[in-house]
C-alpha positions in Angstrom: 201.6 -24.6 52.8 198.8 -25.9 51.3 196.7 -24.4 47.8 194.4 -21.9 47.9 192.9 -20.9 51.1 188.9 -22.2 51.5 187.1 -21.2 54.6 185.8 -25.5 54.1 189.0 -26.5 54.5 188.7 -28.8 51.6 191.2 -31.8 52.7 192.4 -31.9 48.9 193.9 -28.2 49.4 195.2 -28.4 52.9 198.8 -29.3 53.8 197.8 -31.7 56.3 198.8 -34.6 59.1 202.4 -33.2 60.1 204.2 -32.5 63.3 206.6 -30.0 64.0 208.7 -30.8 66.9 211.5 -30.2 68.9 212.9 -27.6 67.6 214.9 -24.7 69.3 215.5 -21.5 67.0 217.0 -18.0 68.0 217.7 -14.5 66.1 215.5 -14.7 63.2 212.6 -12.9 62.2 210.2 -16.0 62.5 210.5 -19.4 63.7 207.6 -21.8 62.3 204.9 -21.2 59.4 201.8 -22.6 58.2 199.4 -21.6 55.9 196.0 -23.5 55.1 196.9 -26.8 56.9 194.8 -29.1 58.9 195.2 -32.3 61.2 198.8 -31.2 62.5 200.9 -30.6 65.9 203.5 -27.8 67.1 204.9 -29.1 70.4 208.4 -28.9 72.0 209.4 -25.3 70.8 211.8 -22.9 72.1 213.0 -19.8 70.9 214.9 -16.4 71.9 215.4 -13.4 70.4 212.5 -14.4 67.5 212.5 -10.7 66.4 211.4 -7.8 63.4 215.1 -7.2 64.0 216.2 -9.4 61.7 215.5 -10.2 57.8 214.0 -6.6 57.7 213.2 -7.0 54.0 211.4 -10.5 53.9 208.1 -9.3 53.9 206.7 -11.5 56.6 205.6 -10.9 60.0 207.8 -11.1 63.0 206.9 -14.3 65.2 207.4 -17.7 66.7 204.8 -19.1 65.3 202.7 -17.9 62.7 199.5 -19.6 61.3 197.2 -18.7 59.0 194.1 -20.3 57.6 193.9 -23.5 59.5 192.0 -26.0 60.9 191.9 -28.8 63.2 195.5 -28.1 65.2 197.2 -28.4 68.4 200.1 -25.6 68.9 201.6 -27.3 72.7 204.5 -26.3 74.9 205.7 -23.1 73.4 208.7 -21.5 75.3 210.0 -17.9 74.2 212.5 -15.5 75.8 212.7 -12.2 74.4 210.9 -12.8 71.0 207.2 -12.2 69.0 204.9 -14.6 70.2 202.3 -16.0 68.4 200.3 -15.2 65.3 196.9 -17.5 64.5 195.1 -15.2 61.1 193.3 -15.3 58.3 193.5 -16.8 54.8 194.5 -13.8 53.0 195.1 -13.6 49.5 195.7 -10.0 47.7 193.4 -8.3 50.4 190.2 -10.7 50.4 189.8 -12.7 53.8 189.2 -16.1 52.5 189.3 -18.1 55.8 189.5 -18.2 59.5 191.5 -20.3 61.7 188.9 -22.6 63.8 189.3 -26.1 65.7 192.4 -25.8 68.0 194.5 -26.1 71.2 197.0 -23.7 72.4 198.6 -25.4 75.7 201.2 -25.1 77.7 202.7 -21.3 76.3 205.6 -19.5 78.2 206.5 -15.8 77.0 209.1 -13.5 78.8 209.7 -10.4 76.9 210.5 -8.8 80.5 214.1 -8.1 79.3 213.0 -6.5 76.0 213.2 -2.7 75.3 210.0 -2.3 73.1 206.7 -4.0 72.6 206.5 -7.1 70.6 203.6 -9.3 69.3 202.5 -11.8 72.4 199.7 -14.0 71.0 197.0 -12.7 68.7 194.4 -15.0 67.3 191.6 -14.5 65.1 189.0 -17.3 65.1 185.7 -18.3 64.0 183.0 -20.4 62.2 179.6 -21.6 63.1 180.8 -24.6 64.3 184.3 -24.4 66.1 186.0 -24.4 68.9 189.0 -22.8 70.5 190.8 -24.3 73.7 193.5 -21.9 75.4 195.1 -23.3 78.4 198.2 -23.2 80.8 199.4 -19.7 79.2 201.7 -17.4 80.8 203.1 -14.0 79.4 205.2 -11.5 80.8 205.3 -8.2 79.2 203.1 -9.4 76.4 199.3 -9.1 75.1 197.0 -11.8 74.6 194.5 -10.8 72.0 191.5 -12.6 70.5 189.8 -11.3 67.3 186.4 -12.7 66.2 184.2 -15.3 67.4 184.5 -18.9 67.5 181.1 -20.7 68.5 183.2 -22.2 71.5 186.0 -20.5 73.4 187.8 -22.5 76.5 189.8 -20.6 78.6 191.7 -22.3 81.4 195.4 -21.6 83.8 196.1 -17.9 82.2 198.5 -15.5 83.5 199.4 -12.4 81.4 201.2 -8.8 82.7 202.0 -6.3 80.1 202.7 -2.5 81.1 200.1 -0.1 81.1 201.6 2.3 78.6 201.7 -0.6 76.1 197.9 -1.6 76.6 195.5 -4.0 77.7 197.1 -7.6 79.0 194.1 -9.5 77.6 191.9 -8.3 74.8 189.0 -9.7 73.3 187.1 -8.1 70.3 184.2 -10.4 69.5 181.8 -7.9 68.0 182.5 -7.7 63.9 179.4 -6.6 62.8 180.7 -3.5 61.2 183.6 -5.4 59.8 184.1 -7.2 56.5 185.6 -9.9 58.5 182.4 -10.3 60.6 181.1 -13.4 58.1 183.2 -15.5 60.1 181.9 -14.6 63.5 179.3 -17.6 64.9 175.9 -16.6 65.9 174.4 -20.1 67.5 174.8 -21.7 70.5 178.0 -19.7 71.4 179.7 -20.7 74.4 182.5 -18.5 76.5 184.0 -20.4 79.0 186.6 -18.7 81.5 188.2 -20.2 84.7 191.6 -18.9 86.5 192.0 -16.2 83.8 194.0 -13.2 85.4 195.4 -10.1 83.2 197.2 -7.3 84.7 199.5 -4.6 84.6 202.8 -3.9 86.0 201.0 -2.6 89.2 199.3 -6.3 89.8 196.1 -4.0 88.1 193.0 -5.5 86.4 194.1 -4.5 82.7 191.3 -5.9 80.1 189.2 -4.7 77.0 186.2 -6.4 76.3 184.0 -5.3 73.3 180.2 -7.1 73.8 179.4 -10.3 74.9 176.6 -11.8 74.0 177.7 -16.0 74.3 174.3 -17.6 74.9 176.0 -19.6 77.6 178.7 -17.7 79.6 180.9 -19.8 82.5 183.1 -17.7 84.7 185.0 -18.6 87.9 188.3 -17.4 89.3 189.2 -14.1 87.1 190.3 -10.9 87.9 188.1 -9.1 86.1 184.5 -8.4 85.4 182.7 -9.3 81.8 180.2 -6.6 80.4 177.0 -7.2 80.8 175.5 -9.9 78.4 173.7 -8.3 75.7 171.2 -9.5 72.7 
């Protein structure tokens, strides 16, 4: 971890220029851990039975990989069987939100939880800034939620596949409107982009299963989902 968390990501405070790699972990309560880094790289990760199960006490949440506060980061060829995915949050310190994850890649993600008795975390990110970006690409979930939080001012979509069961909730949610929330200082407001291609969510019945809150991207590229976006709003 680095010092305090800075929504500039002041290079002085952040841990920075690492890789985490090749690593294969099972039956804990979480795998890998970050908090207000910048310049580094997950890749080569596997991990089963990553679960809230275990080390009950600790105090931290359940996860493969959990980041908060971070910028400038690549998170690449994930592979998970029957664990909690993915955690990308804030920069929290005794209840204030001090900074938002912005700048990354998430590639290459595999998630089966289809052998798992109850609902655990698949990949929720929260991300933003003015000027940011967020790539997603080559993801595929089964019984697990993608969720996104926030808005970065450029989100890249590509090669998704997610399936969770009805009863749990949506497969893919995205909740970019924050106005009404203390959080919503980190949402971008110029020249936002969304940018969605071969993005399918669905249920356990092969069923659209999607929430979107508002979009209103100034530039909004679709092709190839299963889905439709609300109508663009001002």
């Amino acid at each position: 971890a680095g010092s305090t968390y800075d929504n500039n990501y002041p290079e002085d405070q952040a841990v920075k220029n690492f890789v985490v790699a090749n690593i294969t972990g099972s039956d804990c309560r979480q795998l890998i851990h970050v908090e207000n880094g910048k310049h580094f790289v997950i890749r080569n990760i596997k991990a089963r039975n990553i679960t809230p199960d275990f080390s009950k006490k600790a105090g931290i949440d359940s996860a493969t990989v959990a980041i908060y506060g971070c910028d400038n980061f690549v998170i690449d060829n994930i592979e998970m069987i029957n664990s909690a995915g993915m955690l990308i949050g804030y920069g929290v310190i005794k209840g204030k939100y001090l900074s938002i994850p912005q700048n990354f890649r998430v590639n290459n993600i595999q998630l089966d939880n289809t052998h798992l008795a109850y609902k655990l975390r698949g990949i929720q990110i929260s991300a933003g800034n003015a000027v940011s970006f967020v790539a997603l690409t080559n993801i595929e979930m089964k019984r697990a939620s993608l969720e996104l939080h926030n808005k970065p001012q450029h989100l890249f979509m590509r090669n998704i596949k997610v399936m969770q069961e009805s009863s749990v909730g949506p497969a893919l949610s995205m909740n970019f409107d924050m106005r009404k929330d203390v959080r919503g200082v980190f949402m971008a407001k110029e020249e936002t982009l969304l940018s969605l291609a071969n993005v399918h969510a669905v249920n356990e019945r092969g069923q659209s299963s999607v929430d979107i809150d508002r979009i209103n991207h100034h530039i909004v590229n679709v092709e190839k989902i299963n889905f439709r976006l609300p109508e663009r709003r001002e």
